[in-house]
C-alpha positions as CSV (number, residue, x, y, z in Angstrom):
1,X,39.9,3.0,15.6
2,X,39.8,1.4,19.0
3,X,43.6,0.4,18.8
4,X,44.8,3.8,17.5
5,X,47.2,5.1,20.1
6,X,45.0,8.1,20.7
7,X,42.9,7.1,23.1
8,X,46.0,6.5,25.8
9,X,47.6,8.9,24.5
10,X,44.8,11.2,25.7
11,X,44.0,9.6,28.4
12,X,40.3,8.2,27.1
13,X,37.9,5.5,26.7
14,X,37.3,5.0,23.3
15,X,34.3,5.9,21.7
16,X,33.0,5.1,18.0
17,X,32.3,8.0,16.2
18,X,33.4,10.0,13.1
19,X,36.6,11.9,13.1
20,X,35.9,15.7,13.8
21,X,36.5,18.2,10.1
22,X,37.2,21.7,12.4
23,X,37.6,24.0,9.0
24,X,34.1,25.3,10.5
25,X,33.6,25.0,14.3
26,X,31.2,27.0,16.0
27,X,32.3,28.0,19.7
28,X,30.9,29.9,22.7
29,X,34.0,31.0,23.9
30,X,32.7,31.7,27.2
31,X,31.5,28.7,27.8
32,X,34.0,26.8,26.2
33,X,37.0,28.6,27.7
34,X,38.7,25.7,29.4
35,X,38.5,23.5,26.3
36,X,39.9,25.8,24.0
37,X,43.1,26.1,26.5
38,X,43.5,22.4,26.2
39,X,43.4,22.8,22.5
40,X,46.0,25.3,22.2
41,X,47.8,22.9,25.1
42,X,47.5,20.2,22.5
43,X,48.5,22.3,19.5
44,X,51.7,23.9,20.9
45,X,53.1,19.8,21.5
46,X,51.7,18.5,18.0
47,X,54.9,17.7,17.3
48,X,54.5,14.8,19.8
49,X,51.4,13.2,17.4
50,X,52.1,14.2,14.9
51,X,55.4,12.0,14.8
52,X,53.4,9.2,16.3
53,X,51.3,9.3,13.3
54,X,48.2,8.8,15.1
55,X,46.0,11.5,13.5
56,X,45.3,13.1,10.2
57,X,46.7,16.5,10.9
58,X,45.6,18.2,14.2
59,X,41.8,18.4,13.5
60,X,40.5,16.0,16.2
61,X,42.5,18.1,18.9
62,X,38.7,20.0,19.7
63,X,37.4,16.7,20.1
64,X,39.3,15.4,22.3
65,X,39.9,18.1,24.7
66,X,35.8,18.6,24.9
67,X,35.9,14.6,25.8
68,X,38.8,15.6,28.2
69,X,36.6,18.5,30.3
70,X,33.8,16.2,30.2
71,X,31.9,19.1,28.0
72,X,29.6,18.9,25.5
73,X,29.4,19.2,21.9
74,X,27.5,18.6,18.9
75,X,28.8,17.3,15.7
76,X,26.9,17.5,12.2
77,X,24.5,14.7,11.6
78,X,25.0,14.3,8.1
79,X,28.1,13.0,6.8
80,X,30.5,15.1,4.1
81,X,29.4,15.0,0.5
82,X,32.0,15.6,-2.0
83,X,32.1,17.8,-5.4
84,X,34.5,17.0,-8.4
85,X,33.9,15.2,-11.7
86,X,34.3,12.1,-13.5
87,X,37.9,11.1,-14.3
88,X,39.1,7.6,-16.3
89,X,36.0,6.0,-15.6
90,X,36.0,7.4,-11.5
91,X,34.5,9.9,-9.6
92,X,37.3,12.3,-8.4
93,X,35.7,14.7,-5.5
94,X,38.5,17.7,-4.5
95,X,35.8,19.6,-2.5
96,X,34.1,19.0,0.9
97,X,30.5,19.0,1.1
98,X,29.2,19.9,4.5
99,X,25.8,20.5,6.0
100,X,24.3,22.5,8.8
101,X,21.8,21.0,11.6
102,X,18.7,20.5,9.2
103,X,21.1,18.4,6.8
104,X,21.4,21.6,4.1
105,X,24.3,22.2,2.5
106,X,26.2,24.8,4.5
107,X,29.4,24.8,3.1
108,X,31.9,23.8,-0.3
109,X,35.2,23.3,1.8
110,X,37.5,22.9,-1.9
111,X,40.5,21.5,-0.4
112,X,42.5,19.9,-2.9
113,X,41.5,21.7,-6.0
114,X,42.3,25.8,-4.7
115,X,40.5,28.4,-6.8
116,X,44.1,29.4,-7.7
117,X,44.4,26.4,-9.3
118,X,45.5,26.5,-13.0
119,X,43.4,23.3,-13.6
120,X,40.1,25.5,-13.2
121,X,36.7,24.5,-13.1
122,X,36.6,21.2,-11.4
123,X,32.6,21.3,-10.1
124,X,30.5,19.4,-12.5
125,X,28.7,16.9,-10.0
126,X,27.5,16.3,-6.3
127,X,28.2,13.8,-4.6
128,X,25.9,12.9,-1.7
129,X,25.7,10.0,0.8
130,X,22.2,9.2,1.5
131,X,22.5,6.8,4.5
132,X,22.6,7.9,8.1
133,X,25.8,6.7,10.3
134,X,29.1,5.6,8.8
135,X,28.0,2.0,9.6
136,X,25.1,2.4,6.2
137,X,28.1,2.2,3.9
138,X,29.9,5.1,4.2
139,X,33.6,4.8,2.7
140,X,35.8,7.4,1.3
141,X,38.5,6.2,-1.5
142,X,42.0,8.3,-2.7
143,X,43.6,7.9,-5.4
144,X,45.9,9.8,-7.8
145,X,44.8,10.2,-11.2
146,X,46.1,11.9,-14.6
147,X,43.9,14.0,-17.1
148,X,45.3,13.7,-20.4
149,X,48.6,12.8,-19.4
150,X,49.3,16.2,-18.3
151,X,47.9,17.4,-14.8
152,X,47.6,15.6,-11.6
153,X,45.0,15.2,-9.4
154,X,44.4,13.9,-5.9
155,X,40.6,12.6,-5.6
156,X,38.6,11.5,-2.5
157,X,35.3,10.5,-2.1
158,X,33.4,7.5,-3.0
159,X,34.9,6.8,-6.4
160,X,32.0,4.9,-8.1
161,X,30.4,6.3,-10.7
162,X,26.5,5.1,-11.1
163,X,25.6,2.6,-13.8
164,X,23.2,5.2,-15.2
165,X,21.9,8.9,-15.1
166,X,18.6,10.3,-15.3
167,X,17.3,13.1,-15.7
168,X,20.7,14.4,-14.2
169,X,20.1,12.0,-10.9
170,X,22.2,8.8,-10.7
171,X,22.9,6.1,-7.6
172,X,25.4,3.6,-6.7
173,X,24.0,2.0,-3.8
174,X,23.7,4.7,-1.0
175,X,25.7,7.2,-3.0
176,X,23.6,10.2,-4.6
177,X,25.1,11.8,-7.9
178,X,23.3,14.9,-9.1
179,X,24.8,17.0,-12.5
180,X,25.5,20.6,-10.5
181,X,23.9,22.0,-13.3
182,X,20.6,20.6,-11.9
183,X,21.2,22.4,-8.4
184,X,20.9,25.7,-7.1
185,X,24.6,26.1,-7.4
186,X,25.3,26.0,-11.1
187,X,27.4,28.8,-12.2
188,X,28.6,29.6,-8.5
189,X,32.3,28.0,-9.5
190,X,32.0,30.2,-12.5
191,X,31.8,33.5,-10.3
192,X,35.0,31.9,-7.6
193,X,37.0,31.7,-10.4
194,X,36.0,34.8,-12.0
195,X,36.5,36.9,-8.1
196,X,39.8,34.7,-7.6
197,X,41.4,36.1,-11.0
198,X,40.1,39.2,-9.8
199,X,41.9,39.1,-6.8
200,X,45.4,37.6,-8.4
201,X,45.7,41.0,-10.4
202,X,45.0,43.4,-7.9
203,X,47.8,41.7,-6.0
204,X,49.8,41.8,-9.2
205,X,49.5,46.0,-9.3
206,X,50.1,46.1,-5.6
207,X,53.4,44.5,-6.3
């Protein structure tokens, strides 16, 4: 926000626009070799904000050290979709939708719900925002939630669910909700899970 510390902290006007996700970040490192210094500059004395409590983990470092050298940069157009299921009468999203440069979907960051997970298959909709800047409506809710008194869960995304479905396809104002079963990604949790187990008992014989 415009009073968040950050911006003097850094030494920056502020400027309104969407905190950076850098779990993908494409860099020519070449180019960009100056800015990445200032990053691990920034990194090595997180300590410093992170005790300030002025960002959500160290994420918008690369932003602000592109700002810093004046350079560049691109960030995706189309805002983060979510992927979860519906929980006591809520949407609970526990994985990161993100899109390339021609708004596809590029990536399933699953963040909260790990394929380790004993709670286990956790895709069953998508959740998509269908207006353009965070100023259309774009909000992102948390909460904690319980399934059948037993396991926890931490949820984020917007946690309406839409009056009605059809034909797999429901809206609550700008929000898209499609049944993944309907997409070209049905079954892909199936085959994480299946490759994850996989993995846990090869590391079981290796000891």
């Amino acid at each position: 926000t415009e009073h968040s510390l950050a911006w003097e902290l850094f030494g920056l006007p502020f400027v309104r626009e969407n905190e950076q996700e850098s779990g993908q970040v494409l860099v020519d490192r070449k180019r960009c070799a100056q800015s990445l210094h200032l990053v691990l500059f920034y990194a090595v004395r997180f300590d410093v904000i992170e005790e300030l409590e002025i960002m959500h983990g160290d994420k918008d470092l690369f932003r602000f050290a592109w700002k810093k050298n004046q350079q560049e940069y691109h960030m995706i157009r189309k805002l983060p979709g979510s992927l979860g299921l519906p929980v006591t009468g809520q949407f609970c999203g526990g994985t990161m939708v993100q899109y390339d440069t021609q708004g596809e979907i590029i990536f399933f960051h699953r963040n909260v719900v790990k394929l380790q997970n004993e709670r286990g298959k956790f895709w069953e909709f998508l959740q998509e925002f269908t207006g353009n800047t965070i100023d259309d409506g774009y909000r992102i809710d948390s909460s904690d939630v319980w399934i059948n008194n037993s396991t926890h869960l931490f949820c984020f995304a917007h946690n309406h669910l839409p009056a009605k479905m059809n034909n797999g396809v429901g809206y609550d104002g700008r929000y898209k909700l499609t049944d993944l079963r309907k997409t070209r990604f049905d079954g892909m949790e199936d085959t994480l899970l299946s490759l994850a187990s996989e993995y846990d008992e090869l590391q079981g014989q290796n000891g």
